[in-house]
N, C-alpha and C positions, 0 to 999 in steps of 0.2 A: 504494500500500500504506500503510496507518492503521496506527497502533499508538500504548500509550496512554505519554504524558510527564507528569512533575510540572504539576500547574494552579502552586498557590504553594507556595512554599519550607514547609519546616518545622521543628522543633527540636524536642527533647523530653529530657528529662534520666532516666539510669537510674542506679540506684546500688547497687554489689556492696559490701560489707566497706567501708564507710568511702569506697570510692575513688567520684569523680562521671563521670560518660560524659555528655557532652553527643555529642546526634546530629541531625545535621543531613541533610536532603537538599532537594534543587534541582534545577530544571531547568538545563541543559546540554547546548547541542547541539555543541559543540565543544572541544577539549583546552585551547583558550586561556582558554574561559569559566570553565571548570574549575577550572583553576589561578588563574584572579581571585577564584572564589568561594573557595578554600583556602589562598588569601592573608589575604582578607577579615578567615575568621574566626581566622588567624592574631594577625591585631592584635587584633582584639575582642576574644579570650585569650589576651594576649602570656605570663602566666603560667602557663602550662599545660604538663606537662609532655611530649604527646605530642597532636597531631594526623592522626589515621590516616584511611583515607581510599581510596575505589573509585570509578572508574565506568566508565558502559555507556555508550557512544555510539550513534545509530543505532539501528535497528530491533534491539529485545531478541532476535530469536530469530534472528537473522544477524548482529549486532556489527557496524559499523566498526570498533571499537576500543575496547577495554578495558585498564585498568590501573587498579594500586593500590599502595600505600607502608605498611607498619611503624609509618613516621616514630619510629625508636629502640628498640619494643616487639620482643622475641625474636622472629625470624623466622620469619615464617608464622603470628604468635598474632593478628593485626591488620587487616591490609588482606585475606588469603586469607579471611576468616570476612567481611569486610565485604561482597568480591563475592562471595563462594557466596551470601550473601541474595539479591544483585542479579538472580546467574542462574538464581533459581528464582523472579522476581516477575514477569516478562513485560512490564517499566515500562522503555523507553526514553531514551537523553538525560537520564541521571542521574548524579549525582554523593552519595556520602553522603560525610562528614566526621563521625568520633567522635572529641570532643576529652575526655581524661583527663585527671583531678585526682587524684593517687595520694592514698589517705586514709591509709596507713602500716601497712597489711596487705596480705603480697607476696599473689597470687593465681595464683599459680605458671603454667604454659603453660595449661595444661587449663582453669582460670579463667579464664584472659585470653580464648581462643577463645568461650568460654561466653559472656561478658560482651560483648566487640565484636557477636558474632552477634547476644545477644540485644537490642541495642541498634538497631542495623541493622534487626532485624524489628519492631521497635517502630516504628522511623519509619514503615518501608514498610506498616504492617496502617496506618496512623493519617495516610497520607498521599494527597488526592487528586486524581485523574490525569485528565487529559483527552485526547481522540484528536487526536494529532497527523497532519495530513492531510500527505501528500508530494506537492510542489509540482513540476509538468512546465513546462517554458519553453515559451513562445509567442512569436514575433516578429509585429508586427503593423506595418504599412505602410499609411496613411490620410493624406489629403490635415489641415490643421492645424485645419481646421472640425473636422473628426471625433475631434482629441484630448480634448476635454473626454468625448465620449459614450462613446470606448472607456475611458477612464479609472473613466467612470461603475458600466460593464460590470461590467469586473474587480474592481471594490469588492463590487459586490450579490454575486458569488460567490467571495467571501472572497480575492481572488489577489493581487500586489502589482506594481506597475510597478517595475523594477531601475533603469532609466535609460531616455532618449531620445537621439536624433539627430536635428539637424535639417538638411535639404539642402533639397531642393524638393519635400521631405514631410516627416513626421516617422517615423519607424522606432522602436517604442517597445518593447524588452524585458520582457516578463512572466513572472512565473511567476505560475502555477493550478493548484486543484487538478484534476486528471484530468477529475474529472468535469461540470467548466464549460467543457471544448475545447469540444466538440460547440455545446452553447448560443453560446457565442464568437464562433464561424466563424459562427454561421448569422445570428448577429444584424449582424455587420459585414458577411458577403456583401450584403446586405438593402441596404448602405448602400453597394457597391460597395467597400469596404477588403477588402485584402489581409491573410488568415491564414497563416502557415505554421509549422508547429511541426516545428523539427528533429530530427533523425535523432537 
């Protein structure tokens, strides 16, 4: 199953009444990555008075996991308006960050929701996304001749070797995308190596 992720990062600056909204969004396939990218631009604007901040992990229309932060702003004026953009863009493994520079005109709750959202939709309309393909493991078992060619393999259809093991073969861990099993198997049967892709 495909679905589409941030290609590269982006920022884009909006500004209500005086105050600045820096908005950022990124790829992010994980809470760790997340949280390094929200770090990041923590330092980059150690001045600022608020970093707010959503994301989607995972396939958008089935989540892993979602969450989002305030970071200080009245509850519910910030991070809830950040991810309603998120679950209505169909963009997976994302993270936005809208960082605040209050300009000295309050913008009371109703403003604030207006302003995170409309910042949010701003990055997400001006950001663009490429299909993230999801990767099925393959175990592969080939005498040490054959590690250079399956190596080969798995390159031409975009998949990645995780590790090796070597005994009196080499047992090499792959993830591919789906639809290079089939081609896989049939070009290493060809060569007498063993495929087997787990349960």
């Amino acid at each position: 199953m495909s679905y589409p992720v941030p290609d590269t990062p982006l920022e884009l600056l909006f500004e209500v009444k005086k105050s600045k909204f820096f908005a950022f969004a990124a790829y992010t396939p994980d809470r760790e990555t997340a949280m390094q990218y929200l770090a990041g631009k923590r330092e980059q604007y150690p001045d600022a008075r608020h970093h707010c901040w959503a994301y989607l992990l995972g396939n958008p229309h089935s989540p892993a996991s979602a969450a989002m932060s305030d970071d200080g702003e009245p509850s519910g004026t910030a991070g809830k308006p950040i991810l309603n953009v998120l679950q209505h863009k169909g963009v997976g493994d994302i993270t936005i960050i809208v960082t605040r520079y209050f300009g000295g005109i309050k913008l009371g709750a109703g403003g604030l929701v207006r302003a995170y959202s409309s910042a949010a939709q701003q990055v997400m309309e001006n950001l663009t996304v490429k299909e993230q393909v999801t990767l099925s493991k393959v175990l592969v078992r080939a005498d040490f001749r054959h590690e250079q060619f399956v190596r080969h393999v798995v390159n031409e259809h975009q998949g990645v070797v995780d590790h090796c093991e070597y005994a009196n073969e080499v047992t090499m861990y792959i993830a591919l995308p789906a639809p290079a099993i089939s081609p896989l198997t049939q070009l290493c049967n060809g060569q007498g190596i063993q495929v087997t892709v787990p349960e």
